[in-house]
N, C-alpha and C positions, 0 to 999 in steps of 0.2 A: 674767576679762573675758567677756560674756557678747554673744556676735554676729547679727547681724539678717537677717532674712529678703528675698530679692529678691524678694518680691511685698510685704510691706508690713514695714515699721520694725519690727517686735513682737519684745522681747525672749526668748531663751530657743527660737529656730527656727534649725539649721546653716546655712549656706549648704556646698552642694554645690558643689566644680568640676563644672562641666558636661564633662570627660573621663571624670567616675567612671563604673563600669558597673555599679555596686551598686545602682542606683535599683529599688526594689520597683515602683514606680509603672509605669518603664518597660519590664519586664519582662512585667508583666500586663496594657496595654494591648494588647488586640488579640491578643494569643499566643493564645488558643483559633481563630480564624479561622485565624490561619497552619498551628497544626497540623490543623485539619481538612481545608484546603488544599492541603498538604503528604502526609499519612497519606494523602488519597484518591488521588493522585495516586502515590504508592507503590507501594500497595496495587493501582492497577489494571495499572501498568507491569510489579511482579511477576507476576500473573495472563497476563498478556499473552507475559512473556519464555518463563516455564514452559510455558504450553501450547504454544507456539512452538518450544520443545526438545524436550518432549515431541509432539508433531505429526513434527518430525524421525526422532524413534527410530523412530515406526510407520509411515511412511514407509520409513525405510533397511532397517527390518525385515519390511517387506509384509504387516502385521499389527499388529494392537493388542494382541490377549490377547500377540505375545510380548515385549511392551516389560516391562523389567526394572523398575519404578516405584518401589523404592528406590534405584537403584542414579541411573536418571536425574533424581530429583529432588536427590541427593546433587550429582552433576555441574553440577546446574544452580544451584547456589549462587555456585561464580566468576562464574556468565555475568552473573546477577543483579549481583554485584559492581561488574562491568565494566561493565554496563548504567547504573546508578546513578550510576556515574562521567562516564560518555560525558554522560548525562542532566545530569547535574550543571553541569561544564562548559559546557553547550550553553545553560545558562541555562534549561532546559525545568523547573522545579518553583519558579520568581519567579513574585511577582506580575505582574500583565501581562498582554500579550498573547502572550509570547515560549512560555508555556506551549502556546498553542492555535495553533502553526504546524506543521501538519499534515503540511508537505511538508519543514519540516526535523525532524519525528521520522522521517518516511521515510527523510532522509539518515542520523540519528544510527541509526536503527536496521540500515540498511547500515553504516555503520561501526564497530556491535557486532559482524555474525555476521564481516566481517574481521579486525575483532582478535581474535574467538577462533577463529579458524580458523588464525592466524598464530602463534597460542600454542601449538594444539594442533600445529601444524604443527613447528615448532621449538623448543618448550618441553614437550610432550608434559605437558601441563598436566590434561588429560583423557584420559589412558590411551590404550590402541589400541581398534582396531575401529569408528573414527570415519573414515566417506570422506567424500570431498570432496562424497558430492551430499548429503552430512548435512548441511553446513556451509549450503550449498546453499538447501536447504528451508528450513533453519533462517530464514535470513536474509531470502528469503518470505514466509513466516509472520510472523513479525517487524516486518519492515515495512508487513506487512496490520494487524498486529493491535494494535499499540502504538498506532497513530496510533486507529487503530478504538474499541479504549478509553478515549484522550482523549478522544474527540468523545462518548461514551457520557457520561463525567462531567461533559461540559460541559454535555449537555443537561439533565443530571440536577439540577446546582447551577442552572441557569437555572429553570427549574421548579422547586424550590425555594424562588427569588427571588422569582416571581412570585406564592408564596402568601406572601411575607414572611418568609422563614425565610433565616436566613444574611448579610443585609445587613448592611453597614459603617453602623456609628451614629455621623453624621458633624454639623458645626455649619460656621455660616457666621459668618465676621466680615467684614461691609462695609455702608459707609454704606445708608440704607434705599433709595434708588432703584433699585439694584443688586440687592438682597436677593432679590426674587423670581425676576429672571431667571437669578442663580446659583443657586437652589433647583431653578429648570427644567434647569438645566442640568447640575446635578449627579445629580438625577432620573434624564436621559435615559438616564446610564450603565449605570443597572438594577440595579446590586450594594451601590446609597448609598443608606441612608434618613438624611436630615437632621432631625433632633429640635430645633431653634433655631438661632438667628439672635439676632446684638445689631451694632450698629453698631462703627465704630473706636474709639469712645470707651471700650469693654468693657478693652482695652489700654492706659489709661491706668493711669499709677503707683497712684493712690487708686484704682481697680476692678479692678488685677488679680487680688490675691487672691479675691473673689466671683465673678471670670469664672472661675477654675480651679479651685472648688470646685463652679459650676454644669455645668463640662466634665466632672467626677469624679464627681456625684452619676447624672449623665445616660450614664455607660457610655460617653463620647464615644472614639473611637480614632483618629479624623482629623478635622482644622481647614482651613477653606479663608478664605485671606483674602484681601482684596482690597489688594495690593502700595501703591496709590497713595494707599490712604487709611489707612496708618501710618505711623510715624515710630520711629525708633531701630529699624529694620529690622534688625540684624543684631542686636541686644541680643532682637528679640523671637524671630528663629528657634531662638537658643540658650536660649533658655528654655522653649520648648514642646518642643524634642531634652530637656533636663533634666527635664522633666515627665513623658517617656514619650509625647508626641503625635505623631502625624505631622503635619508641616504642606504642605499646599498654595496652592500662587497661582493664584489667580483669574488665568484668562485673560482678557489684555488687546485687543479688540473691534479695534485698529490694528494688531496685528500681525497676520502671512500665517499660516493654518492648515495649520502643516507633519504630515507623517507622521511626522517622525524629528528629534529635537531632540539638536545635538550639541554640546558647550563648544569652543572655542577657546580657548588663552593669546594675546592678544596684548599683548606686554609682561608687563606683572604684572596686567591685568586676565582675564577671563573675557569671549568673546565667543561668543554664540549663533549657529549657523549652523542655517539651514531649509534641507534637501535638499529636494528639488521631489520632488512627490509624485503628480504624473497618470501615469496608465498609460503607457506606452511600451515598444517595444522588443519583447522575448518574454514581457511579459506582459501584453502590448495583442496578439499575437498569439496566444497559449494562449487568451485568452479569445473570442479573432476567431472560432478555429476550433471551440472550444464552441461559441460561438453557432450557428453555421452548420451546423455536427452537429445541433445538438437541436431549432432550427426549421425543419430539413426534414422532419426525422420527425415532429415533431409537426403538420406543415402536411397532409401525409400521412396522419396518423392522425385528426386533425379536419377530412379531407374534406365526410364523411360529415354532420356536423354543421353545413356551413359551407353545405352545401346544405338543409336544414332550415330554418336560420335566415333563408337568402337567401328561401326560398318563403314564411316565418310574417310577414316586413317587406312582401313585394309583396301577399299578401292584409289585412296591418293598412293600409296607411297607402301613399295616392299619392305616387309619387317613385323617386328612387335606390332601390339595394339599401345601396349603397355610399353613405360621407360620406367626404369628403377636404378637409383643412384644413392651412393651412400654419402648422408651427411650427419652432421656432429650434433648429438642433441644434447639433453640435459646432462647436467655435471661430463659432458665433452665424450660423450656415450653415442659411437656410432649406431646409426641404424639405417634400413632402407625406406625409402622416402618413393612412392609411387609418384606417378602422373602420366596421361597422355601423352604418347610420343610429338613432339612435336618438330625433330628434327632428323636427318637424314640417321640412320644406321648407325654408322662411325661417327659419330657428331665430338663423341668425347675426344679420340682421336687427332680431329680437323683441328679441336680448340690450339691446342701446341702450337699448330699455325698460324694460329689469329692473336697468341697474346698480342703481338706487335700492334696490334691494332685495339687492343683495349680502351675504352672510355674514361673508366675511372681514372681520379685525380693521384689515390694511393696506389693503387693496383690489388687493392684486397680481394674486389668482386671483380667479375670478369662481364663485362656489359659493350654490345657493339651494335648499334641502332641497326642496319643493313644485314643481320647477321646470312649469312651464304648458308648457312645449314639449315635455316627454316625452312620447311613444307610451305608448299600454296594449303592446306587446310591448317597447319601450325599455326600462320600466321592471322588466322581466322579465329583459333581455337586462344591463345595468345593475346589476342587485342580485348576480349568476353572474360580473358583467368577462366576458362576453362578446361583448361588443362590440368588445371590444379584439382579435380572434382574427383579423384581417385585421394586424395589424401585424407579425404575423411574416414577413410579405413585407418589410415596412419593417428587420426584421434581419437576413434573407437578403443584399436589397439592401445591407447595410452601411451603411445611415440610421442604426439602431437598434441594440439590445443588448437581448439577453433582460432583464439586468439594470441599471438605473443613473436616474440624476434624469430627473424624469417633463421630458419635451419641453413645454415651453409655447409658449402663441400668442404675438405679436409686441405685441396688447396687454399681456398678464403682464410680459414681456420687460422691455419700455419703462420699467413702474415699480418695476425692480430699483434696489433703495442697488447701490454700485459693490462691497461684499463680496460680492454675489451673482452676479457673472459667473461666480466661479471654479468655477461648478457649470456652464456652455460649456464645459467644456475637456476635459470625458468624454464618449463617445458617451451620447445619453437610452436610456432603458431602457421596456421595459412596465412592468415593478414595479421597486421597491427598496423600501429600509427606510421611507421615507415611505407605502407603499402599506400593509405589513403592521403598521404602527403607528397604524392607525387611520382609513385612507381617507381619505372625506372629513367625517370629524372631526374631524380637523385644520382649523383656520379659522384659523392664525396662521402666513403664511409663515415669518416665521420659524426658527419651529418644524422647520417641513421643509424647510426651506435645513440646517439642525443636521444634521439626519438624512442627506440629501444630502452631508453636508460629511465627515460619520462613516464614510459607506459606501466616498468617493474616497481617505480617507487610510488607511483599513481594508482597501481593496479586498484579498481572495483568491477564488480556484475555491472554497474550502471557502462563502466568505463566502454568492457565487452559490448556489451550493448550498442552505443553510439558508435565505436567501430565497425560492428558488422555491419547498423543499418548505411554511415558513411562508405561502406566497401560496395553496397550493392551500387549508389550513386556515382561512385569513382569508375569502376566496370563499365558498368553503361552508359558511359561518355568517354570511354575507353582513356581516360587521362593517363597518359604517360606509360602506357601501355606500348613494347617493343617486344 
């Protein structure tokens, strides 16, 4: 008796239980990215623990030439072990984000040099002539250098990405009006390039075979679909598991963009719970007292400059030195928002003028590449963001935040859709990820509501971090700068 295929009727094709794990198909989708993924990640944590151990002997030793460098590389195979383990466990070598949390490889790596300190201590696991301030160092090192390494390969794989090397070769299935803005969307993430697009109808009985011969011929390793526009939903996620694909759902534009999605049983179903995701607590305060740390010194350090600029605006152009304008800050709390003048006196005025001529796609922000009210030193001060260099008072103050959604006017405000408050609920920032992704090239809030929305659920110090140091490179090649 000869049995029929689950993509189409044709004699002479198995059908597989989808439990089998013999699938060739789903074995080689995608496997070269995880071990690349994988290997470098290995490979830098090894580097990391060794020199880590080895930093330790020449320390306990008060020398380098007399570290024993067989004997300690020998030693340093359990640590590796244990390290791997620890690593393991903690979830640090998944896909995700779990790999790149900086401050719990700080913990895991504190709680390698204790567990081999607790071995050597009462398992005498590594010999003698091992003291405590060995352990010590070790554990220093350790947790300088492991976290230091990840962030090395992260940058390395992100550059990578950005000349197109390394991306997940991903497709979309949903209706066409959806189609583009899942493309953008899937875009944003950085690590997905999408090769096609077909509607829900690709999913039907008569076209699936052709849709999963053009997913196979295309290199595809992840599918993203849209949840509400197929049918026999549970027939089709067990057939793209049996194929070897990964499947993803399209996020649904009604529901809250949580940080952390977790299942619930209630009863015999599965219920989704969104943990609330705005700063709060000691992590609304670590990042209080960064802020407050770094724009004193820096208000400090661009003294010198902020009197330059004050003197090159009073000889260009009659008026303030200073422009202050009120916009909507946290929980939608006016306040004034300093900067360099950069445009004529009446500027605010003129704009009534000019809506007609606005850029944007919604009309939320008000953006016009040629603007008539720039200064010849505006547009100077403008292309460097330095005009913004008065707003660090505004962070000091506790208005602002080095980093987070830009503060808009009350007009912007006004013509938010009701998804776009939830970017109120963080202190505004001078830059975030909207600022270093293209200024004002961006013409499609949007756009940069996404970006905004990415940074609030993303939020770390590490995060801060790679933005400000991406802000100073975006500045200084003046990207998208008007």
């Amino acid at each position: 008796m000869s049995s029929l295929n689950v993509l189409n009727p044709v004699e002479g094709k198995p059908i597989l239980d989808l439990r089998q794990s013999q699938y060739p198909n789903s074995f080689r989708k995608g496997v070269r990215f995880v071990w690349f993924r994988l290997s470098s990640l290995l490979l830098a944590d090894a580097a990391a623990i060794t020199a880590a151990w080895l930093g330790a002997s020449a320390v306990s030793m008060h020398s380098v030439a007399m570290v024993d460098l067989a004997s300690s590389l020998n030693s340093a195979i359990p640590v590796l072990a244990i390290g791997y383990s620890i690593f393991s466990t903690g979830k640090f070598y998944q896909s995700g984000t779990s790999r790149k949390d900086y401050l719990g490889l700080v913990s895991a790596s504190i709680m390698l040099a204790i567990t081999v300190f607790i071995l050597f201590k009462y398992a005498q696991i590594f010999g003698p002539g091992l003291t405590e301030i060995y352990f010590l160092v070790f554990g220093v090192l350790a947790a300088v250098l492991i976290p230091l390494n990840r962030f090395v390969v992260d940058i390395a794989t992100n550059k990578l990405r950005q000349l197109g090397l390394g991306l997940y070769p991903v497709f979309v299935i949903a209706d066409a009006p959806k189609q583009k803005g899942a493309a953008n969307l899937i875009k944003s993430e950085g690590h997905y390039k999408v090769l096609g697009m077909l509607d829900a109808k690709a999913l039907d009985r008569n076209q699936r075979e052709s849709t999963f011969e053009t997913l196979n011929r295309l290199g595809i390793i992840e599918v993203f679909v849209d949840w509400e526009a197929i049918e026999n939903r549970l027939f089709i996620c067990g057939l793209f598991q049996s194929e070897g694909y990964t499947l993803r759902i399209l996020p649904n534009d009604e529901l809250p963009p949580p940080s952390t999605i977790t299942y619930t049983a209630v009863g015999e179903k599965l219920c989704l719970s969104f943990t609330p995701f705005v700063l709060s607590g000691l992590e609304f305060w670590t990042k209080r007292a960064f802020d407050v740390v770094a724009a004193s010194v820096a208000v400090v350090l661009a003294s010198p400059i902020y009197l330059l600029i004050a003197l090159l605006i009073y000889i260009d152009s009659p008026g303030p030195i200073f422009y202050k304008q009120t916009r909507i800050g946290l929980k939608n709390k006016p306040f004034k928002v300093w900067k360099f003048r950069t445009m004529v006196p009446n500027a605010d005025k003129l704009q009534k003028e000019l809506e007609a001529k606005n850029e944007t796609k919604d009309g939320v922000l008000f953006k016009i590449k040629d603007d008539p009210r720039i200064t010849r030193v505006g547009k100077v001060l403008r292309a460097y963001s330095l005009d913004e260099l008065p707003q660090l008072f505004n962070v000091v103050l506790g208005e602002m935040s080095l980093v987070g959604p830009r503060p808009l006017p009350l007009r912007d405000v006004e013509k938010f859709s009701q998804h776009h408050h939830i970017r109120q609920e963080v202190l505004p920032g001078i830059t975030g990820l909207w600022q270093i992704s293209g200024r004002s090239d961006i013409v499609d809030f949007e756009e940069a509501y996404q970006l905004d929305l990415t940074y609030i659920t993303r939020w770390s110090i590490w995060l801060d971090l790679q933005i400000l140091f991406k802000t100073v490179g975006v500045v200084l090649k003046k990207s998208g700068a008007y």
